[in-house]
N, C-alpha and C positions, 0 to 999 in steps of 0.2 A: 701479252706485251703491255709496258705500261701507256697510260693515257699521253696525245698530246700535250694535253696543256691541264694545270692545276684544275683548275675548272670544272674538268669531267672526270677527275680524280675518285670521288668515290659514284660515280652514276650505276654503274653492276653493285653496289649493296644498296643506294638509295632504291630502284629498282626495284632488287628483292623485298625492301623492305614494305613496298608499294604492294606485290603481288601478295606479302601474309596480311596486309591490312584489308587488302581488298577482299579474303580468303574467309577471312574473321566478320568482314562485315558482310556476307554471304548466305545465302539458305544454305549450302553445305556445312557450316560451322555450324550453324545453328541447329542443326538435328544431332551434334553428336555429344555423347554423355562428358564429362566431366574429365574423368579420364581419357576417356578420346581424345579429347581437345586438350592434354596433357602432353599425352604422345607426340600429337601432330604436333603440336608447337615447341616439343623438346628434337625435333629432327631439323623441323623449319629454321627454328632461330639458332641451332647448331650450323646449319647454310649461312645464315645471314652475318654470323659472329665469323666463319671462314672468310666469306666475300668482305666483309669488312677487314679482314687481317690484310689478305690476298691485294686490295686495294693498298692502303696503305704502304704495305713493300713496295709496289708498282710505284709511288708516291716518292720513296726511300729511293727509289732508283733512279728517277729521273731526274731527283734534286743533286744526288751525287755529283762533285766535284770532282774533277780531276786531281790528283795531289801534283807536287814540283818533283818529288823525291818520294819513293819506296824502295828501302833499303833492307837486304834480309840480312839475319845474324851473321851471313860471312862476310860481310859487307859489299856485296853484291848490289847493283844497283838493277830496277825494272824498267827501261826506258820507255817501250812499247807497253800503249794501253787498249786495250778491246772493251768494248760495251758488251752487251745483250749476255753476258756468262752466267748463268742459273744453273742454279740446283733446287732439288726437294727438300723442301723441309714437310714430316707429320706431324701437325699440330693436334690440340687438344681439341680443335674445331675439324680436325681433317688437312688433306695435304694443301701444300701451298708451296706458291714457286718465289724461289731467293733471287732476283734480277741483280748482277753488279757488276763493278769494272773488276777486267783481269789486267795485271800488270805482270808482263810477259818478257824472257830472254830469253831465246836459242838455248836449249839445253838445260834448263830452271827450270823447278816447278813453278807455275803461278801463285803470285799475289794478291788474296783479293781484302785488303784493311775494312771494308766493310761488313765483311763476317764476323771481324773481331768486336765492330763497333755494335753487332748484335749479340756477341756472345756465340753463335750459332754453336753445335755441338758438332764432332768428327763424325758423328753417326746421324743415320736420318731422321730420328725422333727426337722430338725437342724437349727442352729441359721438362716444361711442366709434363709432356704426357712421361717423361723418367720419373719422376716424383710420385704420380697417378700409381704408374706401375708398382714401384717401390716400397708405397706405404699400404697397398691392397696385397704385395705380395708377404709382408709382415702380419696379415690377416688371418692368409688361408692359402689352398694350393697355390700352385703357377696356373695351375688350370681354372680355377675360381677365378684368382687375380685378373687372367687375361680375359673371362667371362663378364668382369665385375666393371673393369674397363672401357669393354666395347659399350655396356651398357650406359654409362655417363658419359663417353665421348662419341662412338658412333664410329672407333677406330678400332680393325680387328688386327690383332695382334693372338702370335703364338705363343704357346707356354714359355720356348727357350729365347725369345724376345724380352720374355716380360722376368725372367732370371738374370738376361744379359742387364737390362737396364737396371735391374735392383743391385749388382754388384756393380757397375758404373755409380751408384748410386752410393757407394758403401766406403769408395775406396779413401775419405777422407777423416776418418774415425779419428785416428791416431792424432794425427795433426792437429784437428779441433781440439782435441782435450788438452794435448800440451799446450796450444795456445787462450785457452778461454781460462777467466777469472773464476778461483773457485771462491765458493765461499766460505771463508776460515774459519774454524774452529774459536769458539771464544774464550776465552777465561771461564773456568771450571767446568767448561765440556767437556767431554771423556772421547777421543778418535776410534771410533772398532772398527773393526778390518774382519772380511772372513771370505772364504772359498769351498766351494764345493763343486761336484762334478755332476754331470748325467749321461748317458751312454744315447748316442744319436744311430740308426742300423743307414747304412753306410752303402754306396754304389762300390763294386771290388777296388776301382782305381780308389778309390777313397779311404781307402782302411788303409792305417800304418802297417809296417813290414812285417811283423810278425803273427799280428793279426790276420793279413793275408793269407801269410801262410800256412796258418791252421785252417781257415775258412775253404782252403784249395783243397786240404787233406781231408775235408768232412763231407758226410755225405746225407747228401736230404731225402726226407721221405715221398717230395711230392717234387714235381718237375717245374711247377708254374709259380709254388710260393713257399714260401719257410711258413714251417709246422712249430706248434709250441715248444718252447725251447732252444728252435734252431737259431735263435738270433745273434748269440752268444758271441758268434767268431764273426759278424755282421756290422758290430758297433762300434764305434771310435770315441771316446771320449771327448764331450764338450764341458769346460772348466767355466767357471761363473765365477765371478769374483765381485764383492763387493765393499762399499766403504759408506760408512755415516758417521754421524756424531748423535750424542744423546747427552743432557743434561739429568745429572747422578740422581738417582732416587733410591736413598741409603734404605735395607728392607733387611727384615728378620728369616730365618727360614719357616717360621708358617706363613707369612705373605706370599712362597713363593709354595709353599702346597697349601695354602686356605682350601679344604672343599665347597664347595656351593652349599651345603645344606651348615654350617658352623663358620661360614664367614663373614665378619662382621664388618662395619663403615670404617672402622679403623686401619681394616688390610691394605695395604698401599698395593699399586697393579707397578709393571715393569716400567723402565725407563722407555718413553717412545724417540725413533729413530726420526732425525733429521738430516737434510740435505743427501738423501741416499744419493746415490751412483752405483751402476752398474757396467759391470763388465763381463763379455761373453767368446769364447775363440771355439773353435774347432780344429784352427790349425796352429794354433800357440799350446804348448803345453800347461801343467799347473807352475812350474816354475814362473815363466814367461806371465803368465795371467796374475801370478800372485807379485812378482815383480810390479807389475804395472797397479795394482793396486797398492805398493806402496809408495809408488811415484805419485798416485794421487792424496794416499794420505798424508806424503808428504806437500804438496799444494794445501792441505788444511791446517796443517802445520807445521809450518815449513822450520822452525828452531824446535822442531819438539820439544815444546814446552808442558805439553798436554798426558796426561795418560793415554798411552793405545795397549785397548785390547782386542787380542784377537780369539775369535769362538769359531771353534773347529766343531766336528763331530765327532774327534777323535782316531782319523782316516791319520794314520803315521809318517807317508809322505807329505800331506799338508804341514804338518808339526814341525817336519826335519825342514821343509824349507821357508814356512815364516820363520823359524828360527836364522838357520841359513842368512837371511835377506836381510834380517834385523842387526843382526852384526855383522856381516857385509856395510853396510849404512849404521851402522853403531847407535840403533835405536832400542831404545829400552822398551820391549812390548811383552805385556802377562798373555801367557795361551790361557784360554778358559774353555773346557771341555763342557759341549752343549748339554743341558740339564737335562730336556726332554729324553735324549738317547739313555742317560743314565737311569733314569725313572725307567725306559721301554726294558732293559736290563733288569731291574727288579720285580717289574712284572713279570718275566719270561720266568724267573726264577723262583716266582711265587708257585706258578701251577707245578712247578716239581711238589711243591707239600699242599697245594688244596687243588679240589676240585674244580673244572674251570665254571667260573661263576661262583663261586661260594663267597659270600659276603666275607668271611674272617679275611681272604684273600687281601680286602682292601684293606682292613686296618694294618694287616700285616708290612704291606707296603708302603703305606703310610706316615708305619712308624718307622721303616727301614730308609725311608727319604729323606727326613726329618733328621735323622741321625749322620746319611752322609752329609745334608747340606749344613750340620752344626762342626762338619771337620774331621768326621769319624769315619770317613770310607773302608779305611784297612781293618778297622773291629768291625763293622759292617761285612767283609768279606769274610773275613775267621765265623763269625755268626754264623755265615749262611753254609759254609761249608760242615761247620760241628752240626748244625741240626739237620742238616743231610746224612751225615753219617750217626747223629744220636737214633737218626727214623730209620735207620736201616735200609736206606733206599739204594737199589743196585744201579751198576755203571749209568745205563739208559736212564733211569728215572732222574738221578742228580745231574746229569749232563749239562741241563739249563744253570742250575746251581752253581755249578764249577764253574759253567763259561761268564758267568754274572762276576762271581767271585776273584776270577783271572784279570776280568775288564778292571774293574774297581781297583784293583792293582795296581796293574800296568798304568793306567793313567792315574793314580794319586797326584803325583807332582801338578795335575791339572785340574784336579777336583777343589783347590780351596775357595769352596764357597764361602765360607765365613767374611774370608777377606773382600771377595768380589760386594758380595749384598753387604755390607758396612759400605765400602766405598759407593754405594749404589750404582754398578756396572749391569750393565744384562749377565744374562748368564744363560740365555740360548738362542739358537742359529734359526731361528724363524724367518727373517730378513731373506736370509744367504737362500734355505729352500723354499721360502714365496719365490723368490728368483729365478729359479730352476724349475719349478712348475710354467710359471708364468712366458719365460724367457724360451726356453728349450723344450718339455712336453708339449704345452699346449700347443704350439706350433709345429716341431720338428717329429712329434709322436701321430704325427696323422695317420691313419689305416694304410697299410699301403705305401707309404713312403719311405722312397728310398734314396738319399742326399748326394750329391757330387760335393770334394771339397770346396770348391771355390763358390759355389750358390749357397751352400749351410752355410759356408762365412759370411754373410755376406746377409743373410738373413739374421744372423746372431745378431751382427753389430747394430742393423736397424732397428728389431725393435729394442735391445738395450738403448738406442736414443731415444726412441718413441717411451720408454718408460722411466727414462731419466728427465723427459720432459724437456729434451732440447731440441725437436726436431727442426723447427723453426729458425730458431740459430745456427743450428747443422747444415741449416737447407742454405741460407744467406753464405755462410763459409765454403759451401760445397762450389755454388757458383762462382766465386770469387776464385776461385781455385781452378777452376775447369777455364777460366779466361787466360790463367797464369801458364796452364796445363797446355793449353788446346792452339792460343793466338800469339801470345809474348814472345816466344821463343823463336819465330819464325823473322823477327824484325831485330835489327841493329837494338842492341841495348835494350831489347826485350820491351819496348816503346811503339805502341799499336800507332802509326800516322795517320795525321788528322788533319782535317784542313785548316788552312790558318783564317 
């Protein structure tokens, strides 16, 4: 119960704080190692920071004012008011009790405007240990996170606790970005855009419909766990989306194959990317994900005044809907099919004529690089297929050949390097799959893990903040939003009452 009078307001933390000094100035303290004395004063002054919280509320409550009027959204009025109404709040120090006035009618729920004037949360954990949770659950397990937790707070929490508060934690993504300032693209920036996917293995309720239902028709080798391979019908696709700018760095095609041992100070390296963003769903498709990345490239540029390009890996439903989305919004954007994958194509189609490891191997590709990136893809693929068949090599051996030859093809329309490196644009998707390593394996690829939709969301969106570098700002708008979410609504004109 709170104190009579201000006076004795904090005496339970001054107190304690009396029994660690007297603890410290003690032969018990003094016989213990370094890290003992660690410990004990990381438990100690975890007490001492509760009872000081614990105080203060106590403090809040007894100053509390009766208001004249609490009026709720229907315009209901609270005539009757109660003292002594507490709840729990779990802090980051441990629990602690909420003392306030209820403002009460016959058949109403109660009133209490001093929740709002704390913010307090609908649930019993309070903002910071959701945050705690949140950014250790973007870490590592839920089982680590809720491990990683108790150990800094001294608050034990369960795995689906420390899940529930990461998507309480998540549910303001969207919102943030439409409303925060981006930073524009300048005069002779170049906007690039791109997407890719990664396959996350998936809890049954989690897999889309059809996925499902081949996952139902298959049958596993073992009872306890999926065997190599069986993952297949497990996975749900999570799409990654990303946006930057880069200032042009016009380059030749040996700058972009210079080898290590023949490259000289005059080779210029890539354009480097600025102001990244990232975007990450599980439950949005690539439509929807690639959509939203051009609503933010649209924030970069909002007259498209700018060059956007966008660099695929050459995945055909990415292609059809930046296309798609570009003339939907009547923006002029170049696809540009990532280099790297075209070069991994030429090598695959090398070892159909050398042996693996044979040094000719590399010039061969070398020179066959050199050639698509000077604008020669399609005699590059007629090449590779005549010296397939001038070698006499049967169906199996040319396989690679053909499949190299087929690519180079089909995407020409997206291979003009020449134009890209003049203009000095990138011309591959390193961004987009740093992204998807960073974003989606290294977290959601954990041994053993297997995701519900609403927690892999949920995890995607955080650390895309955590690596866009806004968590901070996210954290400020999330609370601001939870007051709007959780108290406003409950009062006439959405106006928390205060005293006068």
């Amino acid at each position: 119960m709170p104190p009579d009078d201000d006076d004795d307001a904090f005496a339970r933390s001054r107190a304690r704080f009396e029994e660690v000094v007297a603890f410290l100035d003690g032969d018990g303290a003094a016989a213990l190692t370094h890290g003992e004395l660690e410990g004990r004063l990381g438990a100690d002054g975890r007490e001492l920071l509760r009872l000081l919280y614990q105080d203060h509320l106590d403090l809040r409550a007894e100053r509390e004012l009766r208001l004249e009027a609490v009026i709720d959204a229907d315009g209901t009025d609270r005539p009757s008011v109660e003292a002594g109404h507490t709840r729990m709040l779990t802090t980051i120090f441990g629990p602690v009790g909420v003392d306030r006035l209820a403002y009460r009618r016959r058949g109403r729920p109660n009133l209490h405007p001093a929740d709002g004037t704390l913010n307090l949360p609908a649930e019993r954990h309070s903002h910071g240990l959701r945050e705690r949770c949140a950014i250790e659950a973007t870490r590592g397990s839920y089982e680590e996170a809720a491990s990683a937790v108790t150990r800094h707070t001294g608050v034990a929490l369960g795995k689906r606790q420390v899940e529930q508060l990461a998507v309480r934690t998540s549910v303001d993504f969207e919102a943030f970005y439409e409303a925060q300032e981006r930073p524009v693209a300048a005069e002779g920036e170049v906007v690039v855009i791109s997407a890719d996917g990664k396959g996350v293995v998936m809890r049954p309720e989690g897999l889309r419909s059809q996925t499902a239902a081949a996952a139902a028709r298959s049958k596993t080798k073992l009872k306890g766990r999926l065997s190599k391979g069986e993952k297949a019908n497990r996975k749900r696709m999570a799409t990654v989306g990303a946006v930057y700018t880069v200032v042009p760095v016009p380059r030749a095609p040996h700058d972009a194959m210079a080898r290590r041992a023949d490259a000289t100070a005059s080779s210029k390296e890539a354009p480097k990317a600025a102001h990244k963003w990232l975007v990450a769903s599980l439950v949005d498709d690539a439509a929807s994900v690639i959509s939203d990345v051009f609503d933010e490239a649209g924030r970069r540029d909002p007259e498209a005044r700018r060059d956007w390009v966008a660099l695929v890996d050459g995945n055909n439903h990415q292609i059809q809907r930046i296309k798609a989305e570009a003339d939907a919004r009547g923006v002029k954007v170049t696809v540009v099919v990532d280099w790297v994958h075209v070069l991994e194509y030429l090598w695959s189609a090398a070892w159909s004529f050398f042996a693996e490891g044979e040094p000719a191997a590399e010039d061969w590709v070398h020179d066959k690089a050199l050639q698509v990136l000077s604008g020669r893809a399609s005699i590059v693929a007629a090449s590779i297929r005549r010296k397939a068949t001038t070698n006499g090599l049967d169906q199996t051996a040319r396989k690679n050949a053909d499949v190299c030859a087929d690519y180079l093809l089909a995407k020409a329309p997206y291979l003009d390097y020449p134009s890209a490196l003049a203009k000095g644009w990138p011309i591959a998707t390193g961004v987009i799959e740093g992204a998807c390593r960073h974003i989606v394996k290294d977290r959601m690829d954990i041994t053993g893990a297997r995701w519900g939709l609403e927690g892999g969301e949920a995890v995607l969106k955080l650390r895309a903040l955590r690596a866009n570098g806004d968590w901070d700002d996210y954290w400020t708008f999330h609370i601001s939003q939870e007051r709007r979410r959780v108290h406003e609504p409950r009062y006439l004109s959405g106006s928390i009452p205060k005293a006068a």
